[in-house]
DRENVEXFI-229913 format. One record per residue (C-alpha): residue number from 1; residue in three letters; z, y, x. Coordinates in steps of 0.05 Angstrom, whole numbers, plus 5000, padded with zeros to 4 digits. Layout:
<recs>
    k    r     Z     Y     X
  NUM  ALA     Z     Y     X
...
</recs>
This chain:
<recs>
    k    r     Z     Y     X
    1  UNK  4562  5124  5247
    2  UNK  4557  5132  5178
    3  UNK  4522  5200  5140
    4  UNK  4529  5218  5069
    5  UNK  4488  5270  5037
    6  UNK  4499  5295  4961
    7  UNK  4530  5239  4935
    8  UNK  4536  5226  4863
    9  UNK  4566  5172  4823
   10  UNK  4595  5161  4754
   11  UNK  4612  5106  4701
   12  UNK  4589  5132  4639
   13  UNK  4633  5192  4622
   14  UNK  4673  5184  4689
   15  UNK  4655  5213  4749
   16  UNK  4678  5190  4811
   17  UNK  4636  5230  4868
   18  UNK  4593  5306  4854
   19  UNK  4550  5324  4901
   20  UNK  4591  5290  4961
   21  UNK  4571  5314  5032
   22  UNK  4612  5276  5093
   23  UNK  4600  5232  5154
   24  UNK  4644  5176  5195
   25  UNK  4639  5198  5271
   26  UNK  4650  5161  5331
   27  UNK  4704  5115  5350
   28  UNK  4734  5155  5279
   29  UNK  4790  5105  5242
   30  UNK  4800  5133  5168
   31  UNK  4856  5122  5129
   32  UNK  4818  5122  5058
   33  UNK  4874  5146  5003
   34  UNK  4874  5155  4931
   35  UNK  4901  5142  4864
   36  UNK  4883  5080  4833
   37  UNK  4810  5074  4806
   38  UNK  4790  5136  4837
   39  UNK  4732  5109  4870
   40  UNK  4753  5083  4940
   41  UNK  4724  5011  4931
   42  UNK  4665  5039  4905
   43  UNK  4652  5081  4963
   44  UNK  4656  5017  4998
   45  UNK  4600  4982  4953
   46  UNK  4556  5044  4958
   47  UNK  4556  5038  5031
   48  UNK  4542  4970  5035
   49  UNK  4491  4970  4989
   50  UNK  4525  4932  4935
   51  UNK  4513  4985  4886
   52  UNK  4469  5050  4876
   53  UNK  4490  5122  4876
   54  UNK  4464  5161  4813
   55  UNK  4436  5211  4866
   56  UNK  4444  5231  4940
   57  UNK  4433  5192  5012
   58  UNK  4477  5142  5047
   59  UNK  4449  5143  5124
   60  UNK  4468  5082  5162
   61  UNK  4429  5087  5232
   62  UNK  4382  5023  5245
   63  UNK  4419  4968  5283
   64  UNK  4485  4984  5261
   65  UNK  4531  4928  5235
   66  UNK  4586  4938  5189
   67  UNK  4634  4879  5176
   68  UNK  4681  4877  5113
   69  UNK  4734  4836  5091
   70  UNK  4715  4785  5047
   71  UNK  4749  4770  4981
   72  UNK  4714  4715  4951
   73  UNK  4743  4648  4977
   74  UNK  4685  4593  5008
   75  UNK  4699  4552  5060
   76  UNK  4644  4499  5091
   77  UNK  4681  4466  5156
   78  UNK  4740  4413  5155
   79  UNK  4786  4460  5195
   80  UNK  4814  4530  5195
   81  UNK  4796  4534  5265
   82  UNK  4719  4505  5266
   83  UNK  4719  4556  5202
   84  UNK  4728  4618  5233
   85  UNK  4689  4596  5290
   86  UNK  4628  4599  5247
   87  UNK  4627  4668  5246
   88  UNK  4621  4672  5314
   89  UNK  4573  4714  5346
   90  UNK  4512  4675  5377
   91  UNK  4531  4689  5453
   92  UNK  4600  4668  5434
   93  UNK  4591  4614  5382
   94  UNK  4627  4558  5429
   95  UNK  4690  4616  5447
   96  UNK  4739  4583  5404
   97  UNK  4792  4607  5446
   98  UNK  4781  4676  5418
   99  UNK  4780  4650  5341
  100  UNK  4839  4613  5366
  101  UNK  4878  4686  5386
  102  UNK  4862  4721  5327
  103  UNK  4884  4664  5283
  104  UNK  4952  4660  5320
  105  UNK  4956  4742  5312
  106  UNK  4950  4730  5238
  107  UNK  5013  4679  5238
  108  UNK  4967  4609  5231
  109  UNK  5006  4559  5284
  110  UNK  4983  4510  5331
  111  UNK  4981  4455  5281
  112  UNK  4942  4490  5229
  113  UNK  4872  4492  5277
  114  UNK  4860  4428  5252
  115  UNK  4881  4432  5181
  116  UNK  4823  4439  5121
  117  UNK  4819  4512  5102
  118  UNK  4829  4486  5033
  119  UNK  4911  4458  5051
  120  UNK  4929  4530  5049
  121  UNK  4959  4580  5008
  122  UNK  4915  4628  4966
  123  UNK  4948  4683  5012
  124  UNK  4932  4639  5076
  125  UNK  4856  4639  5054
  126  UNK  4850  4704  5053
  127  UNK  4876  4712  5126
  128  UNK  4818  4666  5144
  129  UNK  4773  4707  5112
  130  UNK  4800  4766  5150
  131  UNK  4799  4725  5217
  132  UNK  4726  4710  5206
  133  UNK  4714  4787  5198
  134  UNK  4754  4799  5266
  135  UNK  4716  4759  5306
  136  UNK  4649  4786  5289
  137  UNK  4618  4841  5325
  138  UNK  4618  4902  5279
  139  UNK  4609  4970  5299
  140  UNK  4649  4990  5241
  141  UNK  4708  4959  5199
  142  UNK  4709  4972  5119
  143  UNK  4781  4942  5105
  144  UNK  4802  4943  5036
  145  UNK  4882  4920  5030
  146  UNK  4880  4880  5089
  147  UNK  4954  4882  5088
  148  UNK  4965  4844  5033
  149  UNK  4987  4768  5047
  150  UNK  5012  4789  5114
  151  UNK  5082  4785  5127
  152  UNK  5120  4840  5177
  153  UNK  5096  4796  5244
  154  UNK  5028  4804  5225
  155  UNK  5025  4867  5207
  156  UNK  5048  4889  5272
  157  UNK  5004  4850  5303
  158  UNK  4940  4871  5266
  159  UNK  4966  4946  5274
  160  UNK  4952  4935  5355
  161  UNK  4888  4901  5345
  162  UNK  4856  4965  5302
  163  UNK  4886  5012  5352
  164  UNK  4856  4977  5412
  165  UNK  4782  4969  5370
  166  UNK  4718  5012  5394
  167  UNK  4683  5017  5335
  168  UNK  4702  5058  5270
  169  UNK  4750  5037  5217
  170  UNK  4751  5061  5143
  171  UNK  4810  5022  5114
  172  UNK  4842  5031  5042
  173  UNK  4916  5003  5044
  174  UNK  4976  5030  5003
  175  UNK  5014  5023  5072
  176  UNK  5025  5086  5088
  177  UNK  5066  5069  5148
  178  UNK  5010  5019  5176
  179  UNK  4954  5063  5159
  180  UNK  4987  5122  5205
  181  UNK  5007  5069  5255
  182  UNK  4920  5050  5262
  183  UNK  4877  5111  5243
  184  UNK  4859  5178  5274
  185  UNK  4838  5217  5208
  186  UNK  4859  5213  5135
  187  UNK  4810  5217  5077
  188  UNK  4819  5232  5007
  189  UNK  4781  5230  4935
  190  UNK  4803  5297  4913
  191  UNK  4771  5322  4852
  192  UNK  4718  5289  4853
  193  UNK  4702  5303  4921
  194  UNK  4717  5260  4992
  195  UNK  4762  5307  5039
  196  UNK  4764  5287  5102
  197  UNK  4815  5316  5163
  198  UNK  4845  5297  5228
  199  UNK  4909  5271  5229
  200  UNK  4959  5225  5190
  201  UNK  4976  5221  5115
  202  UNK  5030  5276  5117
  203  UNK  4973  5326  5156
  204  UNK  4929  5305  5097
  205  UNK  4976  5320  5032
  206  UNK  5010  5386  5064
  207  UNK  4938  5421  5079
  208  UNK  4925  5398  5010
  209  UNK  4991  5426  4977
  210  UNK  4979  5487  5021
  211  UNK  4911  5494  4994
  212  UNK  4930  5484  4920
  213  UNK  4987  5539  4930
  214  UNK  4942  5584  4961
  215  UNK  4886  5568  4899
  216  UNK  4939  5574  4847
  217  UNK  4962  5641  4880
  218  UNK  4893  5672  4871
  219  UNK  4891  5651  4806
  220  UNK  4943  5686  4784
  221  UNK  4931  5739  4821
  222  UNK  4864  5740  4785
  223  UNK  4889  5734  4712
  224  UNK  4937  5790  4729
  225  UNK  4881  5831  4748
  226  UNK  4843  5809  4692
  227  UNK  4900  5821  4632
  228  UNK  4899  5894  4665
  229  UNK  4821  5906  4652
  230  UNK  4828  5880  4587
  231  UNK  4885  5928  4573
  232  UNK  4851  5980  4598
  233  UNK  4780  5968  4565
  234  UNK  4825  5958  4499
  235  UNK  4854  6035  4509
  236  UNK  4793  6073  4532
  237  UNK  4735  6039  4499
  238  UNK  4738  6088  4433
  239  UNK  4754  6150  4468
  240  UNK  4680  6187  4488
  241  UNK  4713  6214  4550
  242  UNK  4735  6141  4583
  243  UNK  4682  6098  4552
  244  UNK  4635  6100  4609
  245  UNK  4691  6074  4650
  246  UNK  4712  6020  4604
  247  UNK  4644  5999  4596
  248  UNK  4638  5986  4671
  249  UNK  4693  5951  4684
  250  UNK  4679  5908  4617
  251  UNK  4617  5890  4659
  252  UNK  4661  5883  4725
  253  UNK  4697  5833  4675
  254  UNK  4625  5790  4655
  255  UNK  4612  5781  4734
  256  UNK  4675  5752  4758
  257  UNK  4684  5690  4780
  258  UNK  4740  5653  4742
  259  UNK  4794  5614  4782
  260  UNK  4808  5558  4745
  261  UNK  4866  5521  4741
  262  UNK  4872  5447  4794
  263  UNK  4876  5383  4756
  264  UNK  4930  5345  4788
  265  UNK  4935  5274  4779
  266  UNK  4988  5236  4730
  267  UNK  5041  5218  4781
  268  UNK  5112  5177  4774
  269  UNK  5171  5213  4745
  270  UNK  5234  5180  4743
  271  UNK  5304  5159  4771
  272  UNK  5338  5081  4763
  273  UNK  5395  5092  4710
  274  UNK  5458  5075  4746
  275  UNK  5532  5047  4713
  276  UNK  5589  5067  4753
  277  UNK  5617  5008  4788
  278  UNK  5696  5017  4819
  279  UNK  5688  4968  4868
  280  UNK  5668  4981  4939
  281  UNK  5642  4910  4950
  282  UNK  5596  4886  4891
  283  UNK  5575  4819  4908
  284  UNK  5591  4778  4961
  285  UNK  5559  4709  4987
  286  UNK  5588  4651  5032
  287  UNK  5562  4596  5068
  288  UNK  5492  4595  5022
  289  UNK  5438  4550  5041
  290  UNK  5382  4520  4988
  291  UNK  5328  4470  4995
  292  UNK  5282  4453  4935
  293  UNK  5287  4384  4936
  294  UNK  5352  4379  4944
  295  UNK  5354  4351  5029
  296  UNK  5397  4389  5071
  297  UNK  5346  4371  5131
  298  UNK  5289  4417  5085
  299  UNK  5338  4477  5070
  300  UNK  5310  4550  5077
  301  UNK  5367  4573  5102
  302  UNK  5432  4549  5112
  303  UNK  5505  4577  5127
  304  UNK  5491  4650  5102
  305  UNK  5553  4703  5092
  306  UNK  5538  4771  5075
  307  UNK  5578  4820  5029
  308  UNK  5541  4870  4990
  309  UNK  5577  4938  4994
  310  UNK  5569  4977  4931
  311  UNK  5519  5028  4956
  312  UNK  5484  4984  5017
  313  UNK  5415  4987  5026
  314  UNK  5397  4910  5052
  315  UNK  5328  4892  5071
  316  UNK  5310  4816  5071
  317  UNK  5252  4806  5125
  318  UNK  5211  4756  5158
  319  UNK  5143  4713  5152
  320  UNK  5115  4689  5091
  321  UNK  5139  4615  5072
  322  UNK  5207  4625  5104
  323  UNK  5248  4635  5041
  324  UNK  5249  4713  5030
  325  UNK  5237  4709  4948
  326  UNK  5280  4650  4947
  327  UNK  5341  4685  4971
  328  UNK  5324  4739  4926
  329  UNK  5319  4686  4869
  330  UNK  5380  4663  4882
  331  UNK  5425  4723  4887
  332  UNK  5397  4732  4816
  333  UNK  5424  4671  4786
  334  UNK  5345  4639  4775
  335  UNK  5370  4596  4824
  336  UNK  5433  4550  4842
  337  UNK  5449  4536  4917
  338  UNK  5451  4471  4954
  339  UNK  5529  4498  4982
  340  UNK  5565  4557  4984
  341  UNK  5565  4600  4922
  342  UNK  5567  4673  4901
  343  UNK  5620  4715  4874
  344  UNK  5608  4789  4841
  345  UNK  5654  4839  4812
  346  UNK  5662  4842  4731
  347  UNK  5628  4908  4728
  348  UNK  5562  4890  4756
  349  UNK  5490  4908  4738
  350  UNK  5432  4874  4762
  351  UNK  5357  4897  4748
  352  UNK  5320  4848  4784
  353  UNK  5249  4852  4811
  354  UNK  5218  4786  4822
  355  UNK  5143  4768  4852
  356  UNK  5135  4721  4781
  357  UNK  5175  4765  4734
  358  UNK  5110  4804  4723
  359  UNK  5077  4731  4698
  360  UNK  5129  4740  4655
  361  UNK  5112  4807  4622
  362  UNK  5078  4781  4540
  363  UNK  5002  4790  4549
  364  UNK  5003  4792  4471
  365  UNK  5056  4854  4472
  366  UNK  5034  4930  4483
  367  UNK  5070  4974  4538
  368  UNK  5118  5007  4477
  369  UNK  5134  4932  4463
  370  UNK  5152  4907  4532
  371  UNK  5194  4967  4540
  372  UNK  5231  4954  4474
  373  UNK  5250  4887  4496
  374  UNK  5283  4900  4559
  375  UNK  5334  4950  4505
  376  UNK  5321  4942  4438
  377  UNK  5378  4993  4434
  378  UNK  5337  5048  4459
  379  UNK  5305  5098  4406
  380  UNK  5217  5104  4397
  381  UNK  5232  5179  4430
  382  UNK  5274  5152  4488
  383  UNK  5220  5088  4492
  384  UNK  5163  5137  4500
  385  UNK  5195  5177  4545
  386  UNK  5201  5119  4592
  387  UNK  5141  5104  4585
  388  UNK  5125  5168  4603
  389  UNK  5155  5177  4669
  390  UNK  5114  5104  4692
  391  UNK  5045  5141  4680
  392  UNK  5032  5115  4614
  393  UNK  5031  5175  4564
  394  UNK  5016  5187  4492
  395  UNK  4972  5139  4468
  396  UNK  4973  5092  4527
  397  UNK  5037  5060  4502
  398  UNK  4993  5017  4461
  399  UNK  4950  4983  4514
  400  UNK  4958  4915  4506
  401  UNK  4995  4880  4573
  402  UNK  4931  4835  4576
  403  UNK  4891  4896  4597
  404  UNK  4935  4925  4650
  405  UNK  4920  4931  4713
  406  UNK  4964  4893  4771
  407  UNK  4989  4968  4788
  408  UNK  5006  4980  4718
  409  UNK  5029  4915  4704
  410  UNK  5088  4932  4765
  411  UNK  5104  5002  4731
  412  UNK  5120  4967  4666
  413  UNK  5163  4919  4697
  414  UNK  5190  4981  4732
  415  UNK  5196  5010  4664
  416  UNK  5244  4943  4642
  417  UNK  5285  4955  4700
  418  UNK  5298  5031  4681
  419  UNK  5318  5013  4613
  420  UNK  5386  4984  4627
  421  UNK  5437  5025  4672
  422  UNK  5456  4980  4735
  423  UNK  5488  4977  4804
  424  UNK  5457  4930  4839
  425  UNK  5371  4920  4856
  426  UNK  5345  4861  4871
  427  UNK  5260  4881  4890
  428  UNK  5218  4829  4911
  429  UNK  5157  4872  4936
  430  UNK  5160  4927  4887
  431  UNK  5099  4967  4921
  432  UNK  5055  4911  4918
  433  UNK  4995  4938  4873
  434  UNK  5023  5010  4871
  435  UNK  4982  5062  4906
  436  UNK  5003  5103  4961
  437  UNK  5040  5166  4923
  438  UNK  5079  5117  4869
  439  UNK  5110  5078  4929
  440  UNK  5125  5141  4959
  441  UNK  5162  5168  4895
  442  UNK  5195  5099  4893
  443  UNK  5225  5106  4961
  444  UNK  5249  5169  4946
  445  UNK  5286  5141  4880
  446  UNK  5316  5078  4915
  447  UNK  5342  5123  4976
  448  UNK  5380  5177  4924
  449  UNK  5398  5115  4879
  450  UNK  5478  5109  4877
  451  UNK  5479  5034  4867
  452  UNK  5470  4982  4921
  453  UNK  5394  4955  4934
  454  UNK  5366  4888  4969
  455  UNK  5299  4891  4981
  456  UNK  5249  4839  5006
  457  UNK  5186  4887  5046
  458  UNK  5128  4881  5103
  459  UNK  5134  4949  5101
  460  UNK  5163  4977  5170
  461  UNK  5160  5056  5133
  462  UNK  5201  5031  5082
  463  UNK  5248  4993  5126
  464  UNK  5259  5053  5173
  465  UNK  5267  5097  5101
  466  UNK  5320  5062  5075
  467  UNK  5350  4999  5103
  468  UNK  5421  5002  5137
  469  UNK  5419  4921  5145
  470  UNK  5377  4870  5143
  471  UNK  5379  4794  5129
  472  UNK  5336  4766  5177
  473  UNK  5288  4702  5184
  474  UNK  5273  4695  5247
  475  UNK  5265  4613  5274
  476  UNK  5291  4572  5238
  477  UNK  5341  4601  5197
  478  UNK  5362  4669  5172
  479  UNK  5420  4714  5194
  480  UNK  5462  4783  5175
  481  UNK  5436  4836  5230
  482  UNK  5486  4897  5227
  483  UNK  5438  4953  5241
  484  UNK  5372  4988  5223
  485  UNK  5310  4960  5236
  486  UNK  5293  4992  5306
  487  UNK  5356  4973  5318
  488  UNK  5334  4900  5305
  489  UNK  5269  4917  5344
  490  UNK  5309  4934  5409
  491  UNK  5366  4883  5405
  492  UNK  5328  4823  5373
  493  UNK  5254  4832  5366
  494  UNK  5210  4776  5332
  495  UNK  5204  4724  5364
  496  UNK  5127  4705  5375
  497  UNK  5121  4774  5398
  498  UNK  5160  4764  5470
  499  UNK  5120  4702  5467
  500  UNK  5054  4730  5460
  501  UNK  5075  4785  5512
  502  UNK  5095  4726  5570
  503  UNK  5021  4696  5553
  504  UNK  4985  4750  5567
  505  UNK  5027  4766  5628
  506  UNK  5008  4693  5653
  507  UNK  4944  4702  5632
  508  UNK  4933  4772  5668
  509  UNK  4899  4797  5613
  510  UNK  4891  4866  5586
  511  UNK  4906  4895  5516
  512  UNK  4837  4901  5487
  513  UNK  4805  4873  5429
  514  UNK  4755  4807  5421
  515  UNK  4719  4842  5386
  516  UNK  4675  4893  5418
  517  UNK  4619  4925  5372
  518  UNK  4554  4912  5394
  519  UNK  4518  4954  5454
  520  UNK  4593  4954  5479
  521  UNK  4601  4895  5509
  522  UNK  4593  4922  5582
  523  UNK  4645  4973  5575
  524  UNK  4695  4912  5559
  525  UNK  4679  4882  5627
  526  UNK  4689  4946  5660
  527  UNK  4757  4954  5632
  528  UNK  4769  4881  5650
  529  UNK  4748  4895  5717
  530  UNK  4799  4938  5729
  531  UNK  4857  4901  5709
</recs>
C-alpha cells in the first residue's frame, strides 16, 4: 500500500499537486482521471521514483513491488514467447504455459510464440510489453493507457484479468467504460489536489458537481451578505448615533473568510453542423470486398451489403488487422474495391475521420490556419469561434500544428470536420488521445447528431451509447448484425471467447489470475484447492 503525505509538485509557474495528503489501500483498484496534463503520469513517476516531489513524503512499505507498463520498446530473445518469459518470476521462470495464456488473452495466436518480437506491429510491441508486466509478481499495477493497441476482444479480456487480480491497481485510461468495468474507487486531480472516493466515474463527477453547487451556493450566499454590510456600513458610518455599529461590523467584514469562486477546467463546446438530406437511405453498399494487392484469396472482406439509413448509427467492430479502417477508407472514396461498388444519394455530406488524416494536418500551419482550410468561406469571427468550442481560445489559435499535442492534434481535426455542414460521419477512433470528459461530450454530440454516423471503436460504453448496428469481423470475414451490441453479445459473441471458456472447462480450472502478488501465493492454492 502506498502513503502520501504533503505532496508538492510544480513545473516552473505550474503547479500540479499542493500539499497532497492520500493513500492506496488494500486490494483498492483506482480509476486515475483527469484532464490532459494535469499531472496523472507524473504522479506515476513520483511514485516510482523517476522524479522528485518539490516537498512532501511518498511511503512505499519495504518489500513491496510495483510493476508498470513499459513504454520504451527493447526486446533481447528471438521470440515473442521466450520474450515475455524473461520476465518471469524466479520460481516460475520455466512456466511458459502461463506467458503462453496471457499472450493469447492479449490476441497474439499460436503461430506468433515463435515469431521475433521485432515481426510485429508497433501496437503489437507494446502488448508484449504489457504481457511482460502481467506475468510478474507485483503487489500493485500502475497502468497508464493500457487500452490503447487493444482491439474490443482484448479489452474484454484484460477487463477480467484486473477484476480477478489481488493486488492494487492505479490505472489512467480515457475508457471510461473499461475503467468502471475493473476498479473499485475513482480518483481525480481536482484543483490541484488528488480526490479520491469509492465508487465508479459517475459516483466521482456527481459528488463533485454536488460539491461545487453546494460551494457556489455559499458563495453567493456570502457576497449577498457581504453587499448588505457594505450598504449598511456606507449609511451609518457618518451618523454619531450608528457609527459604533458600523464600525463593528466593518471589522466583522476584515475577519471573514472569502468564498472564492471554483476554477473549472476548459471543456468541449460544440455540435457537428448538419445539411438536411431528403433521402431516407444515404448510401448504400453491395457485394464489397478489397484486398491490397489485388488477390481475391488475400481480401479483408468479401461479399458485404449494408444500406446506410439516413440517421443510423453503425459501429464497425472487431480485432486489430482485420480490416476495420479499411472499410472505413473505403466508404470514403480513399479507396476503390476489388468488386461491388457504392452508390450514395446526390445530397450527401461526408466529414470523414480517418486514423492518418491527422498525419495529414500541415505541421507548418497554426490551428486558425488548419481551420481555414477545411472552409476558406468561413469568416476570422466564425474561425475563432470554432476554434473556440475545441478548447483552443484566444491566443491559442496560433500554436503552430507541430507543437500540438496528439489530443489536440484530434480536436483540430475535429474542428475540420465541424466546418462543413454534412449528413453522413465516417470516425475512425475519434477518442483516441482525447481525455475522458471530451469523449464524453463527443458521445453526447454524435447521439443528438441528425445525420447518419459509422464509427470504427474498442469502446464497449460507446457501442452500448450509440450503436443500433454493427458491421462485424468476426473469423474470417465481416458481416451486417441487425441489433445492438448486447444484442450481438447474446446471439453471436466473439469467437475466441466460447473458445477460451471450453478450455478452461477441460482444463478444470478456476477464474483467477497468474499473477498473484507476492506473500500471496498460498491463498491461490487455497482457492485452487477448492475448485
Amino acid at each position: 500500500m502506498i502513503q502520501i503525505s504533503n505532496l508538492t509538485k510544480s513545473y516552473g509557474k505550474q503547479v500540479l499537486y499542493s500539499d497532497v495528503t492520500l493513500s492506496i489501500g488494500p486490494r483498492e483498484k483506482v480509476g486515475f482521471v483527469g484532464r490532459n496534463g494535469s499531472g496523472k503520469s507524473t504522479l506515476f513517476r513520483l511514485i516510482l521514483g523517476e522524479e522528485q516531489p518539490d516537498s512532501g513524503i511518498i511511503g512505499i512499505p519495504k518489500g513491496y513491488k510495483i510493476g508498470t507498463l513499459e513504454q520504451h520498446i527493447k526486446f533481447t530473445q528471438k521470440t515473442a514467447l521466450e520474450e515475455v518469459a524473461t520476465a518471469l518470476s524466479e520460481d516460475e521462470i520455466y512456466d511458459h504455459w502461463k506467458a503462453e495464456k496471457i499472450l493469447f488473452g492479449l490476441g497474439f495466436t499460436e503461430p506468433d510464440m515463435g515469431k521475433h518480437p521485432e515481426s510485429f506491429s508497433g501496437g503489437y510491441q507494446i502488448r508484449m510489453n504489457l504481457a511482460k508486466l502481467l506475468v510478474q509478481n507485483p503487489h500493485m499495477l500502475l497502468l497508464d493507457e493500457p487500452t490503447n493497441y487493444l482491439d474490443i476482444v482484448s479489452l474484454r479480456w484484460l477487463k477480467g484479468w484486473l477484476r480477478s487480480f489481488q493486488g492494487e491497481v492505479i490505472v489512467i485510461t480515457h475508457d471510461r467504460g473499461f475503467m468502471d468495468e475493473v476498479t473499485t474507487h475513482t480518483m481525480g486531480v481536482v484543483r490541484r489536489q488528488l480526490r479520491k472516493l469509492k465508487g465508479d466515474t459517475i459516483t466521482f463527477f456527481e459528488t463533485l458537481d454536488h460539491e461545487d453547487e453546494i460551494h457556489e451556493k455559499s458563495r453567493v450566499n456570502q457576497e449577498k451578505r457581504i453587499k448588505e454590510i457594505e450598504e449598511f456600513v456606507a449609511r451609518n458610518m457618518a451618523r454619531a448615533s450608528t457609527a459604533g455599529r458600523a464600525q463593528s461590523r466593518l471589522k466583522l467584514l476584515d475577519k471573514m473568510e472569502r468564498i472564492e469562486k471554483l476554477d473549472h477546467d476548459a471543456m468541449l463546446a460544440f455540435r457537428f453542423n448538419y445539411e438536411k438530406c431528403p433521402g431516407k437511405v444515404v448510401m448504400e453498399a453491395c457485394d464489397l470486398s478489397f484486398s491490397y494487392d489485388g488477390n481475391p484469396d488475400n481480401a479483408l472482406f468479401k461479399d458485404l451489403t449494408f444500406a446506410v439509413g439516413a440517421q443510423d448509427r453503425i459501429a464497425i467492430i472487431g480485432k486489430n488487422g482485420k480490416g476495420k479502417s479499411t472499410l472505413l477508407n473505403l466508404l470514403a472514396g480513399e479507396l476503390k474495391p476489388l468488386t461491388g461498388g457504392m452508390s450514395t444519394h446526390p445530397s450527401i455530406k461526408i466529414g470523414h475521420f480517418g486514423q492518418t488524416n491527422i498525419q495529414r494536418l500541415d505541421l507548418e500551419c497554426n490551428v486558425l490556419e488548419e481551420l481555414s482550410s477545411a472552409n476558406p468561406s468561413l469568416n476570422n469571427q466564425r474561425l475563432r469561434s470554432l476554434a473556440g468550442a475545441m478548447m483552443f481560445p484566444g491566443d491559442a489559435v496560433e500554436k503552430c500544428i507541430k507543437v500540438l499535442s496528439g489530443g489536440e492534434r484530434s480536436r483540430v481535426l475535429l474542428g475540420k470536420i465541424l466546418a462543413n455542414p454534412t449528413n453522413l460521419l465516417l470516425l475512425d477512433e475519434p477518442t483516441n488521445h482525447l481525455d475522458m470528459e471530451s469523449i464524453e461530450e463527443l458521445t453526447e454530440q454524435l447521439d443528438e447528431y441528425e445525420g447518419a454516423v459509422i464509427i470504427v471503436t474498442h469502446s464497449e460504453m460507446i457501442l452500448r451509447d450509440i450503436a443500433t448496428k454493427l458491421i462485424v469481423f468476426n473469423g474470417e470475414n465481416a458481416q451486417l448484425f441487425l441489433g445492438n451490441y448486447d444484442d450481438f453479445l447474446e446471439k453471436i459473441g466473439w469467437d475466441d471467447e466460447p473458445k477460451a471458456k471450453k478450455k478452461e472447462d477441460k482444463e478444470k480450472r478456476v477464474d483467477v489470475p497468474d499473477v498473484i502478488p507476492a506473500g500471496q501465493k498460498s491463498q491461490k492454492k487455497r482457492e485452487r484447492s477448492f475448485a
